[in-house]
N, C-alpha and C positions, 0 to 999 in steps of 0.2 A: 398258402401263398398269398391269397389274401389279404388276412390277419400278416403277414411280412411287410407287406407292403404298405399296410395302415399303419405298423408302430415304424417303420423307416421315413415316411410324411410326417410324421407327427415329432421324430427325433430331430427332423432337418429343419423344421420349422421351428423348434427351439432351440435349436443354434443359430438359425438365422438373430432370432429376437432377444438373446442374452447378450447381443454385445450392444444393441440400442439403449439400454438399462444406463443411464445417466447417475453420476455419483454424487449426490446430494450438496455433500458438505464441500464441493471444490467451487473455492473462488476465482474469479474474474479481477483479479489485484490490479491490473493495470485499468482497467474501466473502474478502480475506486477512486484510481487519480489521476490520471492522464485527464489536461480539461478539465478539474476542480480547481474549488479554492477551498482549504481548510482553514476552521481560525482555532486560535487557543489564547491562552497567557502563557508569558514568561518572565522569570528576574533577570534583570541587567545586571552581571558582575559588577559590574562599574560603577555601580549608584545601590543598586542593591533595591528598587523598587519595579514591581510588578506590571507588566503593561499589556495589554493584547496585542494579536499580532497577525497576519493571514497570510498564507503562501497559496499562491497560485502555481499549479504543476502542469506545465504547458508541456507539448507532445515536441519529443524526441527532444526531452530531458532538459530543459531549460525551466527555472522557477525566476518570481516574482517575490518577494520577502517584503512587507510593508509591516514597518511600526511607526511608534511615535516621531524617532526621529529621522524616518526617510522611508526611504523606498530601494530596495539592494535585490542585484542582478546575483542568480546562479545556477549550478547544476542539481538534478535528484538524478538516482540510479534506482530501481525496484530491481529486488534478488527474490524469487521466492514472495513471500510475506514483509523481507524486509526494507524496509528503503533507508537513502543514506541521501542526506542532503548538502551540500555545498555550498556558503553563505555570502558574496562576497567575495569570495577566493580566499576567505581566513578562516568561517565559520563554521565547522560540522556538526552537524546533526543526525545520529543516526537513533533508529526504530523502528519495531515491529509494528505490523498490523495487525491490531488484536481479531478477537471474537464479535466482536462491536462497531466493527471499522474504524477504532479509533486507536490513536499513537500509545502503544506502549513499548516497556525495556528502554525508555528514552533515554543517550548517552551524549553526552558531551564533550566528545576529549580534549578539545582543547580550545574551545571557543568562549565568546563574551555573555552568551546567552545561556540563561540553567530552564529548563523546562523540569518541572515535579511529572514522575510517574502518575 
């Protein structure tokens, strides 16, 4: 009875501690951006030269778009890994977040700004 009673402690006490086991590789997506400001390059359709650029992702979903020639108001959404930005009210950007924390699968569909993978 003993020996029962030491491997039944010993069982419940490993059930307690297998669900504290934390999963490595799971990210905190909205603490990548919520409250940054990321910067990059991109080409202007329009002229076709390359310029920097930095969005600031301000909490509950409003961005900040500053280039050469201004400064433009919009929305991001985070899905997942993915975000999707709003430029403007003409300009979309959407992209995953890599392995690196940085923007890739970068897609454009139908805005004035191209960003290279």
């Amino acid at each position: 009875m003993k020996k029962f009673c030491h491997m039944a402690w010993m069982l419940l006490l490993s059930a307690c501690l297998l669900p504290a086991c934390k999963k490595e590789n799971a990210k905190n997506y909205p603490a990548l951006v919520t409250n940054k400001v990321w910067t990059g390059e991109f080409t202007a359709k329009w002229n076709g030269i390359s310029q920097p650029f930095s969005v600031e992702f301000q909490e509950g979903g409003s961005l900040i778009w500053r280039e050469f020639s201004g400064e433009y108001k919009g929305t991001w959404k985070l899905t997942g890994n993915q975000i999707n930005m709003l430029i403007n009210n003409t300009d979309e950007i959407q992209s995953d977040i890599g392995d690196d924390n940085a923007m890739t699968q970068i897609k454009n569909p139908a805005g004035g700004r191209h960003m290279d993978n």
